[in-house]
N, C-alpha and C positions, 0 to 999 in steps of 0.2 A: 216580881222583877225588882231588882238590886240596881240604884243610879250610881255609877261607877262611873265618876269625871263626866263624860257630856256624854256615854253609851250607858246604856241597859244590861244589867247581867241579869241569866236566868236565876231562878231560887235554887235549882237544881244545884249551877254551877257553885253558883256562891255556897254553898252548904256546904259540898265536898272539898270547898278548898276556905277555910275557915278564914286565913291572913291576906285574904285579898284586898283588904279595904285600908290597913296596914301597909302592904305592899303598894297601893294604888295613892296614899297619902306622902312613904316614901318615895317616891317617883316623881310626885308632884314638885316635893320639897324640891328634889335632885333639879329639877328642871328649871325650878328659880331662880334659884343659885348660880347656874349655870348663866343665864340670862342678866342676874346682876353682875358678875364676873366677866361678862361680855360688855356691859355698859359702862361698868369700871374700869377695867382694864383698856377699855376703846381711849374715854378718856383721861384715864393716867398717863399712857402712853402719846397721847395727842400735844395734853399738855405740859410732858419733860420733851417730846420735839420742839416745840413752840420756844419753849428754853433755849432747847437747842439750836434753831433756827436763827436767835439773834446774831449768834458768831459764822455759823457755815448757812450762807442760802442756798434754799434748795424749796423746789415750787411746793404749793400747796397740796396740790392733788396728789403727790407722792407721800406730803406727811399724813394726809386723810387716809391712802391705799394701809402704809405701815402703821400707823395704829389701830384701823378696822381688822385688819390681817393680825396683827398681837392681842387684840381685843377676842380675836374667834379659836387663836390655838389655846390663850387663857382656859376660858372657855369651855372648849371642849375637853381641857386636861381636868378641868374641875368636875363636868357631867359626868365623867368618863368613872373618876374615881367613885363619885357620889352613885351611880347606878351601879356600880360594884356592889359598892354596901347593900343596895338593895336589893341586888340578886341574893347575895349573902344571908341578908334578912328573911327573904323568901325562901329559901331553902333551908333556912331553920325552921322556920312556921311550919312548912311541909313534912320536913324528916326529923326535926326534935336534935339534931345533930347538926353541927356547926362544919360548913365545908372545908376542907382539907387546902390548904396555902400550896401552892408548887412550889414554890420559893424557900417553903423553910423542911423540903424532905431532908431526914438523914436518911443517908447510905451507911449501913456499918457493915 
């Protein structure tokens, strides 16, 4: 058995899929990240309100709602991109080939 974050992979599986532990390190990374960009962003935005607040009042639990709320789309725009890469990664490790972009097809 393979310890893969807090679960157990069989040996089996792990063997037929070589970049798992690669893939399972990117992931991990992705999710931290994510998480500091949530902590950061919470408090970036809390404290350019707080700024804000000396000229226009406005109660507190509205600027705590708008920066938790700017702190989670942060956030999830940064996981979002970073488990991209990781799929990305993963499907190199698996097919030796780098996935195909939609974005940059030409049509000729």
């Amino acid at each position: 058995m393979v310890t893969l974050g807090l679960s157990r992979v069989d040996d089996a599986v792990a063997a037929k899929h070589p970049g798992l532990g690669e893939y399972a390190v990117c992931q991990s990374k992705a999710f931290v990240k994510g998480v500091l960009t949530f902590v950061t962003g919470t408090g970036a935005a809390f404290g350019l309100q707080m700024l804000i607040h000396r000229k226009f009042a406005c109660p507190l639990r509205w600027t705590v709602l708008v920066a938790v709320v700017t702190g989670s789309v942060a956030s999830y725009g940064v996981t979002r991109v970073e488990t991209q890469k990781c799929s990305n990664l993963w499907l190199f490790l698996e097919t030796g080939q780098l996935p195909k972009d939609a974005g940059t097809d030409q049509h000729s």
